[in-house]
Backbone and ligand atoms as CSV (ligand in chain L), in Angstrom:
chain,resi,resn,atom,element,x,y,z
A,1,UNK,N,N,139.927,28.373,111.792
A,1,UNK,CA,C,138.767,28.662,112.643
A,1,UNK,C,C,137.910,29.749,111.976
A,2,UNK,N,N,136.593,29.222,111.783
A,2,UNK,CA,C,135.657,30.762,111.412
A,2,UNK,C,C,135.333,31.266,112.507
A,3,UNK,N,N,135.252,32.289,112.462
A,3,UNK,CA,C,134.646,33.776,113.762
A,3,UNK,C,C,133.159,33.720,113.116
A,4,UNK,N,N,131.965,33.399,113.567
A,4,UNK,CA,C,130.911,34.023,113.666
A,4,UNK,C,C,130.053,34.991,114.279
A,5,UNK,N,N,129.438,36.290,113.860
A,5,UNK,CA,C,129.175,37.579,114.867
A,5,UNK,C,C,127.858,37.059,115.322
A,6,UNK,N,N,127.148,37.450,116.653
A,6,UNK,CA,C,125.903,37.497,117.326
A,6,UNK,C,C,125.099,38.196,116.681
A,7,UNK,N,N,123.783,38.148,116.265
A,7,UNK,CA,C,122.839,38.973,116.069
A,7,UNK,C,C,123.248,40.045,116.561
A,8,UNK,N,N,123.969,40.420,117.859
A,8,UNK,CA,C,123.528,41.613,118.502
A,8,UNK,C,C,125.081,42.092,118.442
A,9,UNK,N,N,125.760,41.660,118.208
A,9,UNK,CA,C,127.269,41.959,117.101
A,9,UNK,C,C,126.510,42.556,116.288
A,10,UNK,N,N,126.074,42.268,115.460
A,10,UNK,CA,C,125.731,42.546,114.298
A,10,UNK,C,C,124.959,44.146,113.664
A,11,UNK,N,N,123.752,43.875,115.080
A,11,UNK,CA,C,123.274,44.945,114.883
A,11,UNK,C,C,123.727,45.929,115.561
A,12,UNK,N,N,125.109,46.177,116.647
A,12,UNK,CA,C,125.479,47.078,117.178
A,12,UNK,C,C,126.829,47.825,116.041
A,13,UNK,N,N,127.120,46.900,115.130
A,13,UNK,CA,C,128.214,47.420,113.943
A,13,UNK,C,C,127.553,48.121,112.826
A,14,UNK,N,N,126.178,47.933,113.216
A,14,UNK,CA,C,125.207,48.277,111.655
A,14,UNK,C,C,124.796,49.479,112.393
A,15,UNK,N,N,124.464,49.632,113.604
A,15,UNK,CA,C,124.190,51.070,114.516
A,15,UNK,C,C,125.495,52.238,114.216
A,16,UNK,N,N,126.977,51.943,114.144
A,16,UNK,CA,C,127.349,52.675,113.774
A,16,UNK,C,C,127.914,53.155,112.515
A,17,UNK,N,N,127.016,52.846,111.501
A,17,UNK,CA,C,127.121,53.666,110.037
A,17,UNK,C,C,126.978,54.412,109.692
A,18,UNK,N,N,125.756,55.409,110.622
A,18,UNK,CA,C,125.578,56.700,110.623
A,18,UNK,C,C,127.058,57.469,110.889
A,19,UNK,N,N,127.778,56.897,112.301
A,19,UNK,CA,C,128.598,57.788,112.137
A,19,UNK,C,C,130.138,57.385,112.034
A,20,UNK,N,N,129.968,56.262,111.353
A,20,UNK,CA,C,131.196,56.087,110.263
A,20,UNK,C,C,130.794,57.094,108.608
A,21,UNK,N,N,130.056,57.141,108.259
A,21,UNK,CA,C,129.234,57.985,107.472
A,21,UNK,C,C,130.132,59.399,107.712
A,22,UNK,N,N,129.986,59.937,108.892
A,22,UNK,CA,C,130.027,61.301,109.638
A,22,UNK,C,C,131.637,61.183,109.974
A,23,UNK,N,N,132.325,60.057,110.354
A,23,UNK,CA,C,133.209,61.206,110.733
A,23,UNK,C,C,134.408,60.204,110.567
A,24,UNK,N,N,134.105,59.061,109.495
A,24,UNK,CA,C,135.158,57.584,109.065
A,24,UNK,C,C,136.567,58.227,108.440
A,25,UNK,N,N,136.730,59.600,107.762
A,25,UNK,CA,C,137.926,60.002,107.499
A,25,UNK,C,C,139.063,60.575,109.006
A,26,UNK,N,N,138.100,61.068,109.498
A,26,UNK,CA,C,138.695,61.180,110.937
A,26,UNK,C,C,139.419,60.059,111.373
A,27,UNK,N,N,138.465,58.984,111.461
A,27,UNK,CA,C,139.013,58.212,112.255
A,27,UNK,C,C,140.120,57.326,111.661
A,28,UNK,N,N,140.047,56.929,110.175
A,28,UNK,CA,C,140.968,56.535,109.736
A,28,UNK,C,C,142.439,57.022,109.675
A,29,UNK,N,N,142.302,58.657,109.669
A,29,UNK,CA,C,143.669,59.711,109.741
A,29,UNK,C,C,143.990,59.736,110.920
A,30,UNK,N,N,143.275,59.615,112.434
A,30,UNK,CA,C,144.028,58.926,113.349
A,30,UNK,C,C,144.627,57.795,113.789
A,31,UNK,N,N,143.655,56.772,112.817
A,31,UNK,CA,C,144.271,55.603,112.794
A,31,UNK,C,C,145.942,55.574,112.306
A,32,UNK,N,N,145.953,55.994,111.052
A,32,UNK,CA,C,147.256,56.472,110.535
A,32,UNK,C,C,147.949,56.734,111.148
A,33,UNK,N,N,147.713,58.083,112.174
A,33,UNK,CA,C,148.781,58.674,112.500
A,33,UNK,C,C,149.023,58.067,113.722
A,34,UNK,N,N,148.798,57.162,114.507
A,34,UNK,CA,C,149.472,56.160,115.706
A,34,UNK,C,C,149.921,55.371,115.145
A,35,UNK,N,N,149.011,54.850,114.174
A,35,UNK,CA,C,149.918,53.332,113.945
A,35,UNK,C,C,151.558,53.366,113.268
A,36,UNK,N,N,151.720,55.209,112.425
A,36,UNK,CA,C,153.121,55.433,111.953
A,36,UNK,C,C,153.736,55.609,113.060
A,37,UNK,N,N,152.950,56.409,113.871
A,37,UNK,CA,C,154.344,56.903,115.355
A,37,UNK,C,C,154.204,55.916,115.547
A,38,UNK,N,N,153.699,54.750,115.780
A,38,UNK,CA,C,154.579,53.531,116.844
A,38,UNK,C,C,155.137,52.638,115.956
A,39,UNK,N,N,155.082,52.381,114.296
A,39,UNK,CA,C,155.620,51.111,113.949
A,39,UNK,C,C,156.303,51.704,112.884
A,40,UNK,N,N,157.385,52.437,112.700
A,40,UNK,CA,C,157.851,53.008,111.528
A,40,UNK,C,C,157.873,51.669,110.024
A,41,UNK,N,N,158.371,50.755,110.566
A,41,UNK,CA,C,158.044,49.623,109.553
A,41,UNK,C,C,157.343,49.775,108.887
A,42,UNK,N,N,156.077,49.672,109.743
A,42,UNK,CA,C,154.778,50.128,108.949
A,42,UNK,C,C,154.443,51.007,108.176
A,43,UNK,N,N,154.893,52.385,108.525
A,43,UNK,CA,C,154.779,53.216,107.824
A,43,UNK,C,C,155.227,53.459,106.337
A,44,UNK,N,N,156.474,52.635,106.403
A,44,UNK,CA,C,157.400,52.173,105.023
A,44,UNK,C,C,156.851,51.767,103.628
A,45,UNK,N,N,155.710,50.664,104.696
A,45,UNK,CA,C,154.376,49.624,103.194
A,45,UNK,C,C,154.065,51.047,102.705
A,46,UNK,N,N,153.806,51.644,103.455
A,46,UNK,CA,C,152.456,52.894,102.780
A,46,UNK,C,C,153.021,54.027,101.684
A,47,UNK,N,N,152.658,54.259,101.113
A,47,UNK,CA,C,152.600,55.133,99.558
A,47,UNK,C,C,152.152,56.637,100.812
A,48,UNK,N,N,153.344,57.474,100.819
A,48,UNK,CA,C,153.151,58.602,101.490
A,48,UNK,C,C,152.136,59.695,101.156
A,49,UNK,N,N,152.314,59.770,99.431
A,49,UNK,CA,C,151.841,60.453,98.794
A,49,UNK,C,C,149.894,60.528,99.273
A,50,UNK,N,N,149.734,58.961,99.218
A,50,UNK,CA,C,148.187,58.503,98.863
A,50,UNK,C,C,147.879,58.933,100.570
A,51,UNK,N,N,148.882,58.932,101.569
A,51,UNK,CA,C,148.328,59.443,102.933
A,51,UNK,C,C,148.097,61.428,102.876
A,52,UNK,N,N,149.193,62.138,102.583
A,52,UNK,CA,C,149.086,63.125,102.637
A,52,UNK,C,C,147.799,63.792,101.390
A,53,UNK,N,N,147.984,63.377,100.535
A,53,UNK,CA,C,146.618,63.264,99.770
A,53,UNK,C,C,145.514,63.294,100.311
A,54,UNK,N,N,145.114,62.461,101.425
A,54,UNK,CA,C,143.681,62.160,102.012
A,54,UNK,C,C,143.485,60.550,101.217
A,55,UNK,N,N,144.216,60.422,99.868
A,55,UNK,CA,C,143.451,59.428,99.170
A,55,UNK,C,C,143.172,57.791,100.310
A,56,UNK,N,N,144.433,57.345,101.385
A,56,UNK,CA,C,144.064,56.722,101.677
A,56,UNK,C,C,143.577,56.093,102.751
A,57,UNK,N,N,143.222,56.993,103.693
A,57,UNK,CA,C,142.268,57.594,104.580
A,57,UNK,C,C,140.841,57.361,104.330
A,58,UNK,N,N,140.942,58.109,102.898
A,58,UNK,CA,C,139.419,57.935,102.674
A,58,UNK,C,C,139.146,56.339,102.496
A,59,UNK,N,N,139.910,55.526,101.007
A,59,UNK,CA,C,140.061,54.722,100.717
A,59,UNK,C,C,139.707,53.418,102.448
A,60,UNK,N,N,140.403,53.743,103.312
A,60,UNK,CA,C,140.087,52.893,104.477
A,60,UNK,C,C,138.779,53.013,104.979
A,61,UNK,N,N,138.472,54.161,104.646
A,61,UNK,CA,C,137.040,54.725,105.589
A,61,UNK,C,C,135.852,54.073,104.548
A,62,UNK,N,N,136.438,54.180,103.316
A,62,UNK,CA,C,134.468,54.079,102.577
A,62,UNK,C,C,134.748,52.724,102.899
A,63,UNK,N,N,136.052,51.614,102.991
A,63,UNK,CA,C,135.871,50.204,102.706
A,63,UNK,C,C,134.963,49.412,104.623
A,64,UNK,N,N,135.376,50.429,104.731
A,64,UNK,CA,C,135.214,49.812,106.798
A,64,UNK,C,C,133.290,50.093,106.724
A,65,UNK,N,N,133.253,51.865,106.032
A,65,UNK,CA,C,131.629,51.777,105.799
A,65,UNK,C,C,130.988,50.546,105.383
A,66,UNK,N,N,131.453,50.458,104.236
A,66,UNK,CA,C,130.750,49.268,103.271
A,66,UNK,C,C,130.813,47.724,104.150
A,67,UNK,N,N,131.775,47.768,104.778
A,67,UNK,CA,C,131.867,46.546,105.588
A,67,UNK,C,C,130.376,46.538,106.749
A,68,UNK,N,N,130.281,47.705,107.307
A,68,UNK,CA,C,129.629,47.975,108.619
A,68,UNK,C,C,128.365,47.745,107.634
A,69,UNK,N,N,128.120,48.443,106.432
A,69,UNK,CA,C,126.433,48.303,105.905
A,69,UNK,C,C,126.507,46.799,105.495
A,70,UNK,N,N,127.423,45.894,104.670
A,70,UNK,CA,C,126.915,44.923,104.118
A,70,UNK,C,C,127.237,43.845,105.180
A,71,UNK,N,N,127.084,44.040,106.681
A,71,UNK,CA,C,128.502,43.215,107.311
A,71,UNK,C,C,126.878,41.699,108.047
A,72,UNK,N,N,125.829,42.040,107.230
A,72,UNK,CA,C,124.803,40.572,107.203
A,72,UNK,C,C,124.721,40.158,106.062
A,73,UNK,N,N,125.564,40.649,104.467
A,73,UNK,CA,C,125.908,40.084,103.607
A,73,UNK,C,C,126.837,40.281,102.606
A,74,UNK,N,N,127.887,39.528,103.443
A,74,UNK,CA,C,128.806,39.757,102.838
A,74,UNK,C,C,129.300,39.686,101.645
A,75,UNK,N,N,128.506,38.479,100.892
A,75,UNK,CA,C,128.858,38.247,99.728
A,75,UNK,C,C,128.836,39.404,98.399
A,76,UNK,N,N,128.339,40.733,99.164
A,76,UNK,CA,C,128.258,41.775,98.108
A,76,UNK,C,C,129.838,42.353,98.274
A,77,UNK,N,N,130.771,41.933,99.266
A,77,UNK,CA,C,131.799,42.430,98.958
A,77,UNK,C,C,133.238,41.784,98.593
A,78,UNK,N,N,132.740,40.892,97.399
A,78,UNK,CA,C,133.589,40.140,96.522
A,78,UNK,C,C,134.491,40.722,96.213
A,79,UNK,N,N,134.188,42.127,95.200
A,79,UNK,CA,C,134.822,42.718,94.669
A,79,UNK,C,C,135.889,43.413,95.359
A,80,UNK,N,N,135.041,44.458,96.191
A,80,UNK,CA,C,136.331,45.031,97.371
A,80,UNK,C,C,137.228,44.042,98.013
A,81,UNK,N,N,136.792,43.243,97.771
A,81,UNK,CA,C,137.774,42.348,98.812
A,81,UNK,C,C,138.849,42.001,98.373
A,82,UNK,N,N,138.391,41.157,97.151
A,82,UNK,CA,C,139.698,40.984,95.560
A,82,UNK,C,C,140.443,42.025,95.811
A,83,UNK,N,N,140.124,43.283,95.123
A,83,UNK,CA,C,141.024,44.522,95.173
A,83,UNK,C,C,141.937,44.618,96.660
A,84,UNK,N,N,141.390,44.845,97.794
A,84,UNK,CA,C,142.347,44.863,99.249
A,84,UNK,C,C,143.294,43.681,99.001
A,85,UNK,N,N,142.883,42.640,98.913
A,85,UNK,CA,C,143.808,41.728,99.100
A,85,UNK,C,C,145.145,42.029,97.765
A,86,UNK,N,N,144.565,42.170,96.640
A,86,UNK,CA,C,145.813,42.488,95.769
A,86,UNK,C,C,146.876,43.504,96.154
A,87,UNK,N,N,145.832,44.538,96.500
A,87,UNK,CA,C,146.670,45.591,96.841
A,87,UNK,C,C,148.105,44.781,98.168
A,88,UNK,N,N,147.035,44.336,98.888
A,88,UNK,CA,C,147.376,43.972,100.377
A,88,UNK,C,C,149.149,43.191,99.594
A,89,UNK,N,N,148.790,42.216,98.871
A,89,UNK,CA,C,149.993,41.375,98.317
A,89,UNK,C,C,151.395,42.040,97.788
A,90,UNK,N,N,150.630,42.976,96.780
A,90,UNK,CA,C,151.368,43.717,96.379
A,90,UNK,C,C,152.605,44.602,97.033
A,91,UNK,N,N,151.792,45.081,98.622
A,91,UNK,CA,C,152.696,45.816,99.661
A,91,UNK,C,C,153.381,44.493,100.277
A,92,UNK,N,N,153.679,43.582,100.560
A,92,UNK,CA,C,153.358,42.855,101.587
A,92,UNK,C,C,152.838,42.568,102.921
A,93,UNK,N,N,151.650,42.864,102.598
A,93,UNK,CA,C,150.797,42.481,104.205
A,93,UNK,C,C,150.600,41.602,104.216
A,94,UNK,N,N,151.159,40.783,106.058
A,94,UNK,CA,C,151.026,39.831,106.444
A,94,UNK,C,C,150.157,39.069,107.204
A,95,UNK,N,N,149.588,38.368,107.672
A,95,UNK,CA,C,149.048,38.341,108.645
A,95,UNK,C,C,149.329,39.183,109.764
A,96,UNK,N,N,150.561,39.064,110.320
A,96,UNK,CA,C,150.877,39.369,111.743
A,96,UNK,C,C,151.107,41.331,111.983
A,97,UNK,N,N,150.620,41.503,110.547
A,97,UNK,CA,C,150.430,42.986,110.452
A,97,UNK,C,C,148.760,42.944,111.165
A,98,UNK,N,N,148.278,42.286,110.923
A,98,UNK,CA,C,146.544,42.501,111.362
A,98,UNK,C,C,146.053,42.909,113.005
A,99,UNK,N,N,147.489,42.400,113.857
A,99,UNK,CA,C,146.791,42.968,115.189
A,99,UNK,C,C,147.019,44.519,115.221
A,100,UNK,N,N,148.075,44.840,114.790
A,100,UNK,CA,C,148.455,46.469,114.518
A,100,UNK,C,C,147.071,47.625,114.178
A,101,UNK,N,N,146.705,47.026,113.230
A,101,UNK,CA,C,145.551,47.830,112.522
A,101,UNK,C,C,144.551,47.973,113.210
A,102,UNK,N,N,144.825,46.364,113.801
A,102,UNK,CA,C,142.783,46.286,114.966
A,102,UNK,C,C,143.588,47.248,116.234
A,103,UNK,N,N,144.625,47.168,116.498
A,103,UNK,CA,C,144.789,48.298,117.700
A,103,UNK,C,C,144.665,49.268,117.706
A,104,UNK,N,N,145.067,49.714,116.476
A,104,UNK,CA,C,145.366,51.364,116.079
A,104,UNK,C,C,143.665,51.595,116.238
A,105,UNK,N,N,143.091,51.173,115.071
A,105,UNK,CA,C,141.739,50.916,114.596
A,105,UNK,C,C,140.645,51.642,115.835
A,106,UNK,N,N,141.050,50.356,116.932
A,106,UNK,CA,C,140.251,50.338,117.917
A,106,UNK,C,C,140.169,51.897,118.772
A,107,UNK,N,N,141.374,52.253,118.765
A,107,UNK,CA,C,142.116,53.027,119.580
A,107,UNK,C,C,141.410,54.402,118.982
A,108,UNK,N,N,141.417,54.998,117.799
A,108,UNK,CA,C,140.926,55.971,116.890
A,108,UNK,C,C,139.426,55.983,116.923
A,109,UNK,N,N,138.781,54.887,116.800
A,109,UNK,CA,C,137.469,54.756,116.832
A,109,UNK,C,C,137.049,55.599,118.329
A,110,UNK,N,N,137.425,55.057,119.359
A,110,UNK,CA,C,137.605,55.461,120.398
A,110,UNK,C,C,138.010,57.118,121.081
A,111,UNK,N,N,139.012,57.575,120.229
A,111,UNK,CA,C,139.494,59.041,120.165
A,111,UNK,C,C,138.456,59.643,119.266
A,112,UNK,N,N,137.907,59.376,118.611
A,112,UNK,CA,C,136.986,60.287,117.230
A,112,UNK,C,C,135.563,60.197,118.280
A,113,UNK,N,N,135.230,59.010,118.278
A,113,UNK,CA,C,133.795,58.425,118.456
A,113,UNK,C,C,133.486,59.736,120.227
A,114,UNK,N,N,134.254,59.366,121.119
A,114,UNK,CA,C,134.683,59.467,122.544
A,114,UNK,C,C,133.782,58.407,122.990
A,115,UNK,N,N,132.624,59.496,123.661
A,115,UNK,CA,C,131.360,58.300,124.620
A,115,UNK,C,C,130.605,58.050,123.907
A,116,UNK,N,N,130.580,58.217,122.424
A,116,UNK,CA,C,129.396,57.307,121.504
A,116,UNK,C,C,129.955,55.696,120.944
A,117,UNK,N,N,131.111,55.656,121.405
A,117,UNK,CA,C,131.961,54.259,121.177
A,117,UNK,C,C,132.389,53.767,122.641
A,118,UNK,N,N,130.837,52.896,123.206
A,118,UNK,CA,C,130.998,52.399,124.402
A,118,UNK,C,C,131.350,51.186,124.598
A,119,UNK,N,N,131.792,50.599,125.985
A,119,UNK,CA,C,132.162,49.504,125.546
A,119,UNK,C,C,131.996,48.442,124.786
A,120,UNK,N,N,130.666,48.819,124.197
A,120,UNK,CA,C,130.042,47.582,123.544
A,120,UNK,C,C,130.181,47.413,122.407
A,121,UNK,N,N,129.825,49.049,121.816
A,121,UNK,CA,C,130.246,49.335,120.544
A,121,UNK,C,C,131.811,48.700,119.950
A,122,UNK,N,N,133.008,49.032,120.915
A,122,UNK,CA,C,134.545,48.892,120.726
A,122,UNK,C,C,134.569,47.126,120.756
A,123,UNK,N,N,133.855,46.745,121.362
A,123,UNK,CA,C,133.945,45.333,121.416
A,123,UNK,C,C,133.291,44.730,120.273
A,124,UNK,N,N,132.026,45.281,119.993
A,124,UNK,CA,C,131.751,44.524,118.655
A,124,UNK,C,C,132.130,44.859,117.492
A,125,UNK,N,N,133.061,45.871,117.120
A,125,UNK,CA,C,134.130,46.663,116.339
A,125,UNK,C,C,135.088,45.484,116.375
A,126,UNK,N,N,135.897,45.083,117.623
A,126,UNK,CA,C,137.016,44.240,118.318
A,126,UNK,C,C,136.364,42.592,117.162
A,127,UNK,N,N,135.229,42.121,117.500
A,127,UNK,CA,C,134.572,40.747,116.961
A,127,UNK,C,C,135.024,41.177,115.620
A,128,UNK,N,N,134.475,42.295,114.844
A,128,UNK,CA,C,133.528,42.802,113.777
A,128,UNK,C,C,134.647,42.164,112.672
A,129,UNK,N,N,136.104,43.207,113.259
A,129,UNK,CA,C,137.315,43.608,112.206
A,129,UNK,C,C,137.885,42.523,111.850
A,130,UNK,N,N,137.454,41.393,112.967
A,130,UNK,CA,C,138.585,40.126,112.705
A,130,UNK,C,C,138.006,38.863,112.011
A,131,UNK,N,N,136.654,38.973,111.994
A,131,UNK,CA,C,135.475,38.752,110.696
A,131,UNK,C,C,136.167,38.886,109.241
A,132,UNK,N,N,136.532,40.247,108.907
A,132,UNK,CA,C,136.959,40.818,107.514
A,132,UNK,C,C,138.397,40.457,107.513
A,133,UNK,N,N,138.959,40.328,108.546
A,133,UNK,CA,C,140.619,40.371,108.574
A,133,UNK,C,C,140.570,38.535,108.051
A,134,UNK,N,N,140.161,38.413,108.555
A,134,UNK,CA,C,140.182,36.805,108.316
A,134,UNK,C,C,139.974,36.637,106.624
A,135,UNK,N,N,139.010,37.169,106.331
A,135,UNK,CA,C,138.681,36.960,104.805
A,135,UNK,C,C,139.507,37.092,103.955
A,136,UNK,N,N,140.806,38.810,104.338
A,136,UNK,CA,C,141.432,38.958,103.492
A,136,UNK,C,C,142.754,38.004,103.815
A,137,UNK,N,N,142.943,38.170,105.223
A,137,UNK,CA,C,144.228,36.943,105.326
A,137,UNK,C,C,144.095,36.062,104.229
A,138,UNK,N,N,142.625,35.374,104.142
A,138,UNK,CA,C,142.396,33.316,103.089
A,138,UNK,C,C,142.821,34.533,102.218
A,139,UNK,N,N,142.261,35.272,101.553
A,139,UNK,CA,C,142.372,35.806,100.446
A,139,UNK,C,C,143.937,36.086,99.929
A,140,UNK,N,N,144.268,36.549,101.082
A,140,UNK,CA,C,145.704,37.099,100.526
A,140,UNK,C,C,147.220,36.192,100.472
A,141,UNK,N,N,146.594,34.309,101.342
A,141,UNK,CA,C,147.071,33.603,101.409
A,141,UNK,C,C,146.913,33.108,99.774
A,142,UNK,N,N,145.816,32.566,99.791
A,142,UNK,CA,C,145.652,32.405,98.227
A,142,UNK,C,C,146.550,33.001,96.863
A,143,UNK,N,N,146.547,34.167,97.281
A,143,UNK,CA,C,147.195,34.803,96.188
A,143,UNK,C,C,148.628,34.775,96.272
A,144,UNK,N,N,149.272,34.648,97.536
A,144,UNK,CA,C,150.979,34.152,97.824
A,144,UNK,C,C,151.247,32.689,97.357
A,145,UNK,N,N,150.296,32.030,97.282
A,145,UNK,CA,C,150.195,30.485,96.540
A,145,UNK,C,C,150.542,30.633,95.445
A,146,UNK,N,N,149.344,31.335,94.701
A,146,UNK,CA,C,149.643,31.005,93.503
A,146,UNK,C,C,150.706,31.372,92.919
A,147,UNK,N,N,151.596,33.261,93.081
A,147,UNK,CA,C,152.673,33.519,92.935
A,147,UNK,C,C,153.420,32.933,93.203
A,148,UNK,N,N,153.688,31.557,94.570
A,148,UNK,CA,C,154.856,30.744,94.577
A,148,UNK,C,C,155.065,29.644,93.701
A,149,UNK,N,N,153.369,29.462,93.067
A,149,UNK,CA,C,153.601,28.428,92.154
A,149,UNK,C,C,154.044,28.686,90.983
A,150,UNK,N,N,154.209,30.106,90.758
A,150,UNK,CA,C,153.975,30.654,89.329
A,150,UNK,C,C,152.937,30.271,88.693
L,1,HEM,C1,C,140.557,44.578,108.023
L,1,HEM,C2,C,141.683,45.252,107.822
L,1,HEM,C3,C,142.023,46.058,106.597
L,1,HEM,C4,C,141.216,46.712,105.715
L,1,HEM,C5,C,139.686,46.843,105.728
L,1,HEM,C6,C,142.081,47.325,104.721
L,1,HEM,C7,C,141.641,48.100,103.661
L,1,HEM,C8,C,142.445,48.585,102.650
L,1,HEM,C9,C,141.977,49.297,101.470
L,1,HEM,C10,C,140.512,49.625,101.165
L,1,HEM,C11,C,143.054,49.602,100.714
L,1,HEM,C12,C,143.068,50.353,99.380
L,1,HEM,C13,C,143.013,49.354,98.241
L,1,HEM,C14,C,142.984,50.068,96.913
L,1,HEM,O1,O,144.070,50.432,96.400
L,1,HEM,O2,O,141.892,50.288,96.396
L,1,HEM,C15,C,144.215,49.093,101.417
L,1,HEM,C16,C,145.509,49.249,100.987
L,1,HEM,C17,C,146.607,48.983,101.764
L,1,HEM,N1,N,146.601,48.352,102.981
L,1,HEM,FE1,FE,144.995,47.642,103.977
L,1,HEM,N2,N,143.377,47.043,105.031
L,1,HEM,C18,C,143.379,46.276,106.161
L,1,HEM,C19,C,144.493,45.782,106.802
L,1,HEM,C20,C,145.773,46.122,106.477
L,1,HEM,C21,C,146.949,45.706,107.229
L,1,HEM,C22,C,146.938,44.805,108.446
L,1,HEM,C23,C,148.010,46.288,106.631
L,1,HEM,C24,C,149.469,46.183,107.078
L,1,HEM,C25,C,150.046,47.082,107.774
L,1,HEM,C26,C,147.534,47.045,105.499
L,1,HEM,C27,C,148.321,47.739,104.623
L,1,HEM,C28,C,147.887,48.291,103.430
L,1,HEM,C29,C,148.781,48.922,102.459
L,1,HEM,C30,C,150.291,49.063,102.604
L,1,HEM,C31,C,147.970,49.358,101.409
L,1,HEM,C32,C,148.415,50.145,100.170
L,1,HEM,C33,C,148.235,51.602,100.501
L,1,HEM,C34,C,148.960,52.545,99.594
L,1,HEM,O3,O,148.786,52.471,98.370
L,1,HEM,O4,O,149.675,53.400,100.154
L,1,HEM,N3,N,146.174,46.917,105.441
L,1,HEM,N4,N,143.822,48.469,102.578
């Protein structure tokens, strides 16, 4: 199934770049830090180092920016995408890791943002993520192919 966003999807995810811009490390380091307290599993994939670092915090935050600015054309994010998904393979991320992230995700956006992430905003965030999640899923399906084929 493709997910297609509304015009007005669209332009309510592109409204908040300013302050993914402003305050996307925040929200990603809360993202982090729920999604470890509740799924230690999870926490396991992750390279500790690259969290306490900041490195991958940031790393989540500029890619979610770039998503929110190019997210009426996507095709400029070939490249990032390749890279997530390798990475993604490399850890093993699964699909069924993807509702985790949009919860946490949602949830942080929400704690950082407060009343500038209204319902509408969180909802077209909710459409937005599963747009990109989808891409890297084909993507990262692809690449479990070919490794099974050798
Ligand atoms: C739309 C959703 C997602 C986005 C935008 C995203 C984005 C990223 C980015 C930008 C990186 C860094 C790639 C690099 O090394 O340059 C990364 C790495 C990673 N992602 Fe994701 N990701 C998403 C979903 C997930 C999910 C569902 C999981 C599973 C829990 C996950 C687990 C990881 C892991 C384990 C790494 C490696 C981090 C490390 O080196 O410690 N990601 N992701």
């Amino acid at each position: 199934m493709t997910r297609t966003l509304s015009d007005q999807t669209i332009a309510t995810v592109k409204a908040t770049a300013p302050a993914l811009r402003e305050h996307g490390v925040e929200i990603t380091s809360a993202m982090y830090k729920r999604m470890f307290a509740n799924n230690p599993d999870v926490k396991d994939m992750f390279d500790q180092a690259a969290q306490e670092s900041g490195e991958q915090p940031k790393r989540l935050a500029a890619a979610i920016l770039a998503y929110a600015e190019n997210i009426d054309k996507l095709e400029n994010l070939g490249g990032p995408v390749m890279r997530m998904a390798q990475r993604h393979v490399e850890t093993l991320v699964k699909p069924e890791h993807y509702p985790i992230v949009a919860e946490n995700l949602l949830a942080a956006i929400k704690e950082v943002l407060g009343d500038a992430a209204s319902d509408a905003v969180l909802a077209a965030w909710g459409e937005a993520y599963w747009v990109l999640a989808d891409i890297l899923i084909a993507k990262e399906a692809e690449i479990y192919a070919e490794q099974a084929g050798g």
